[in-house]
N, C-alpha and C positions, 0 to 999 in steps of 0.2 A: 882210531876206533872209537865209534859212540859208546858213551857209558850208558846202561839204562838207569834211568832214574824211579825211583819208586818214594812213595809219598807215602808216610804212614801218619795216621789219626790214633790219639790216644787221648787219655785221661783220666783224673779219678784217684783209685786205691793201685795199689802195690800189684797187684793181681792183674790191671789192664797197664800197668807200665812195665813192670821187668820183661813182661816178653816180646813189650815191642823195642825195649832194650835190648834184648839177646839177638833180635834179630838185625837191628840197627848193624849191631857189631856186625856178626854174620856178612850180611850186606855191604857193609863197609869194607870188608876183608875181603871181598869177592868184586872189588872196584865199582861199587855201585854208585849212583850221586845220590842223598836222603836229601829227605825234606821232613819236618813234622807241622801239621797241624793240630790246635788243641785250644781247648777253653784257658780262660787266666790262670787257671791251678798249676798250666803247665811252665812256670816262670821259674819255678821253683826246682827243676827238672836236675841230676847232674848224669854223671856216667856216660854212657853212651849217645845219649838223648840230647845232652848238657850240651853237645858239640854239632849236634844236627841244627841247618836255616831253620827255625823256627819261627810262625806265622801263628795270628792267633782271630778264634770268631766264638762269638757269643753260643752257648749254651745253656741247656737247663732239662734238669730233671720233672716228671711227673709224677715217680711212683713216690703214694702217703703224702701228699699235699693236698693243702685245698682246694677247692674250685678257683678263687682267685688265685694262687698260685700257680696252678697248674696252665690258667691264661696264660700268664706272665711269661711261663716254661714254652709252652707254644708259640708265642711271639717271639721270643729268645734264638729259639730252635730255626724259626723264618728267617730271622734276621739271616744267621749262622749259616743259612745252606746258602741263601744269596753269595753272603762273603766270600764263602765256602767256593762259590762256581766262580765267583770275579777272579778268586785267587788262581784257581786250577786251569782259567784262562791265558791265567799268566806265566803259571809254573811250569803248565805242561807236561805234567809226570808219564811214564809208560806206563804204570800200576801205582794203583791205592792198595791200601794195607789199615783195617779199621779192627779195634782191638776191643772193640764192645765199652760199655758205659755210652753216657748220655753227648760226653762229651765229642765222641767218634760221628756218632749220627748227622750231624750237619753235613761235612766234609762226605763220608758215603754217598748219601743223599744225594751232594752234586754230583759225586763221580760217576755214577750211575744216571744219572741225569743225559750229563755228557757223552756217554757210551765210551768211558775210558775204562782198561781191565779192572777187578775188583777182586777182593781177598778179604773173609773176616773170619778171625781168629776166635775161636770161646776156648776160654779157661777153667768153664767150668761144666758139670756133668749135667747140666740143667742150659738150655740155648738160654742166655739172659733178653730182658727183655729189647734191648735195643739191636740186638745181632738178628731177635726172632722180626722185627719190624723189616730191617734189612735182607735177611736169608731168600727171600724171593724174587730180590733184583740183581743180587751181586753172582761173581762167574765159579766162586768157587767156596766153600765152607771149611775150613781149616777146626779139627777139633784138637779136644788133650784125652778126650775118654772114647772108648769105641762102644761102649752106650749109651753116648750124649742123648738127653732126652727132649721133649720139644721141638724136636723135626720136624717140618711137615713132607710128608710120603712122598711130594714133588721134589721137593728140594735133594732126595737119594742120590741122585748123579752128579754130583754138586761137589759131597762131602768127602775129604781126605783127613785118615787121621795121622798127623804129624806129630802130636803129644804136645805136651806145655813146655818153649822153650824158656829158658832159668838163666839166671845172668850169670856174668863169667863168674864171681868168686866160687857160687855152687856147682856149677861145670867143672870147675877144679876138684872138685871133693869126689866125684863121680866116683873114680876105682877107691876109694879108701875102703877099704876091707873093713867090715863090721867087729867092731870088739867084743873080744872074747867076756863071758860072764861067767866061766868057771872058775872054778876055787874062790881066793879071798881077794881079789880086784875088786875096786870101787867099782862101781853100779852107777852110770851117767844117766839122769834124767834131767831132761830140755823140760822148761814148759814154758808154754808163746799165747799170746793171746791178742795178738796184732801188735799196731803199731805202739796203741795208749795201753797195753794189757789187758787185760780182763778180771773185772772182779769176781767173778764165781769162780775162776780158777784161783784168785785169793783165798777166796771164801774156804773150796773144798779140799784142791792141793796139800799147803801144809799138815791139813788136819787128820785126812785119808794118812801121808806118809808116817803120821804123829803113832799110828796103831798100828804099823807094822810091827815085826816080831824084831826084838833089841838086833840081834844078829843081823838081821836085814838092816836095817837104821843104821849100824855102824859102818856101813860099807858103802851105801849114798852119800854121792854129790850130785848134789842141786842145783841147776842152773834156772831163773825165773824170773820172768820178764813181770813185773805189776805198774798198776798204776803208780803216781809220787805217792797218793794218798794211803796207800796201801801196806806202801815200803816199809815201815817202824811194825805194825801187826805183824805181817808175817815172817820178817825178821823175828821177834821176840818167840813164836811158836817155833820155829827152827832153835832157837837158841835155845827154849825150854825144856824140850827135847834131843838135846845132843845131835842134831844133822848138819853135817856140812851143807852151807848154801851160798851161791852168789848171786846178787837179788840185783837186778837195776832196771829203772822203769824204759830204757831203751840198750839194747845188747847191737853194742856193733861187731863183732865175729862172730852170728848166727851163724855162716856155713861151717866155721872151726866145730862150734857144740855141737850142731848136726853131725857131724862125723865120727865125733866121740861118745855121742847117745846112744845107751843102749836101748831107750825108750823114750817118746816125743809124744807129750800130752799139750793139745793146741786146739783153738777151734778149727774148720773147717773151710774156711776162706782159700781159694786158689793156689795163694803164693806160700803158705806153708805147707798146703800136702803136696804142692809138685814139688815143692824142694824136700820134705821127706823121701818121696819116691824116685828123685832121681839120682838122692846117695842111697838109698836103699836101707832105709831105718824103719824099725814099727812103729806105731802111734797111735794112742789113742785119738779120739776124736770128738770132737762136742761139740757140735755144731752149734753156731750161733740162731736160737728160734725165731728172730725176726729180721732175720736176711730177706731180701725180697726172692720173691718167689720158694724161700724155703732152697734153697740151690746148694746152700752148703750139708742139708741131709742129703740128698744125692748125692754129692762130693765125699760123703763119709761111706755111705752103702756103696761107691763102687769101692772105696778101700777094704770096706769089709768085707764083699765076695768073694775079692782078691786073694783075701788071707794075708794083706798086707798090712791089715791094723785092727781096731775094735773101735766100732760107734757106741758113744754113749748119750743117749739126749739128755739136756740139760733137765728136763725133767725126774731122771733116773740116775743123775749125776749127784750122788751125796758123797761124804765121809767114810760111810761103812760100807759103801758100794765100790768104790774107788781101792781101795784100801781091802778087798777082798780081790779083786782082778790085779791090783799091782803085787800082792803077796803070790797068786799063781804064777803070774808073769816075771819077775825076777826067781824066783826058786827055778825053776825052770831056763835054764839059758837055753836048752835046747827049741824049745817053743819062739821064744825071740830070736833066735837064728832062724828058722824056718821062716817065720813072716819078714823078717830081713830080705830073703831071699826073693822072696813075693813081691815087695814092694821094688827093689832093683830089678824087677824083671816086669812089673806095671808100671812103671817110670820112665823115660825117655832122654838119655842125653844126648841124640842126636836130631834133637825136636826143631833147633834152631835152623840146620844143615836143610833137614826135609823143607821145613817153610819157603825156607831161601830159595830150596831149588823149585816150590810151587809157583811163586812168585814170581822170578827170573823167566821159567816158562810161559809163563803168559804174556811178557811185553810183547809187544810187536815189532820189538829189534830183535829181539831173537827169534820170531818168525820169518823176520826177512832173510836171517842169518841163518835158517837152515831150507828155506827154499833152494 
């Protein structure tokens, strides 16, 4: 029996890799053959990915660059889709599988070129810009939000929403039952700020928890990703204050804390709210203000119509702001159980399953295989 082969394209952030990680797996466990294509960031790759033939072509970004730049990114981009077709010549995949960033767009590019099937994935609530360049060539649109915005009205027949698949250790956490916040149990709060941290969550974080009411203070634990530079400050404010806190500029058992959070204050970037929502946690939100295209306030507004967390812009994101929303929200467990429940039910952990089986459908061995 032939195996279909499916060729996926990544690179970048966390956001366009773990789910082309989840679905690797998937794939793999459903006897597929993979392939990845990707720019040089992709060397560095493990997990799922780590083990896929991996081939590599030039890339390059345009958005916020300069005019020279953005040549440079243009010619990069040529090279890349050449490469790109010589490669797909030779690999011969049944489907492509492109996970959005700059780094995806070459290899699409040829596929589409070539009239081999096509698949591209957004992660986020906002079509990014390199999925919106491609959405009108490719056979299918794979989203994570069912009000992804930036459609264009043609592309409607296109679109399936299979939700953000999330790599295995968060797939494991999926049924962990939301902890209880009543009586005198410690109070878990997570706070992520990507991969390097975030300093305004430096900044605002400890000092927001510093003016909670004593009783409240004694019952938090702190879990908090910051910058190295950051680490000795916010450390000292926690210790000033009597808070339990475990502080390190990179946390490797984020799906464990997710699980055990009864509250997740993070930016808005892809791979922390699909992994909020698909253990089913609440979470503030802060979206980063000079994301491109502004994509992760969309990612926050659809949390928040959901009732599965609360937007805060960074504009409006202080001390005494912060620290008035988390004083309602812990007294309250009933409240954080309810958006608990919102968030595990706008979440998807069968996101990877759906994709696979969009994907798998479109080869043309499985067309042949059910004529």
């Amino acid at each position: 029996m032939t195996m279909t082969h499916v060729l996926l394209t990544a690179g970048g952030t966390g956001g366009h890799v773990f789910p082309a990680e989840a679905l690797a797996s998937e794939l793999r466990e459903r006897g597929c053959k993979l392939g990845l294509i990707t720019d040089k960031r992709g060397k560095a790759y493990g997990g799922a990915l780590g083990d896929v033939q991996t081939y590599y072509v030039q890339a390059g970004g345009i958005a916020g660059k300069s005019i020279l730049a953005r040549i440079q990114s243009v010619l990069a981009l040529g090279i890349g889709t050449l490469q790109a077709w010589l490669l797909l010549k030779k690999i011969r995949p049944d489907v492509v599988v492109g996970f959005g960033g700059y780094a995806s767009v070459p290899t699409m590019m040829a596929a589409t070129f070539a009239g081999i099937p096509t698949v591209i994935h957004e992660q986020n609530a906002l079509l990014g810009r390199a999925n919106r360049l491609l959405a009108g060539r490719v056979h299918k649109i794979a989203t994570s939000f069912a009000d992804t915005q930036g459609m264009n009205e043609n592309c409607a027949g296109k679109v399936i929403l299979t939700g953000m698949p999330v790599r295995a250790p968060i797939a494991a956490k999926i049924d962990t039952p939301y902890p209880s916040g009543e009586g005198d149990v410690s109070l878990n709060v997570l706070v992520l700020g990507g991969s390097q941290g975030a300093t305004v969550l430096s900044d605002v974080v400890p000092m927001a928890l510093a003016k909670l009411p004593d009783l409240l203070k004694s019952r938090l634990h702190v879990t908090q990703q910051c910058r190295e530079e950051d680490l000795q400050r916010v450390k000292e404010v926690y210790n000033t204050h009597g808070i339990m806190a475990h502080l390190a500029s990179f946390i490797d058992d984020v799906p464990e804390r997710i699980a055990s959070a009864h509250v997740m204050i993070a930016r808005a970037g892809a791979s922390s709210v699909s992994e909020a929502l698909a253990v089913g946690r609440p979470s503030i939100l802060v979206p980063y203000p000079f994301a491109a295209d502004d994509h992760q306030t969309f990612n926050a507004r659809s949390v928040d119509s959901a009732g599965a967390g609360w937007i805060m812009p960074q504009d409006t994101f202080t001390a005494e702001n912060l620290a008035i929303r988390l004083d309602s929200l812990l007294s309250l467990p009933a409240v954080l159980g309810k958006a608990a429940r919102c968030a595990r039910a706008l979440g998807t952990g069968d996101a990877a399953q759906k994709l696979a089986d969009e994907v798998i459908g479109l080869s043309p061995l499985n067309e042949r295989t059910t004529l």
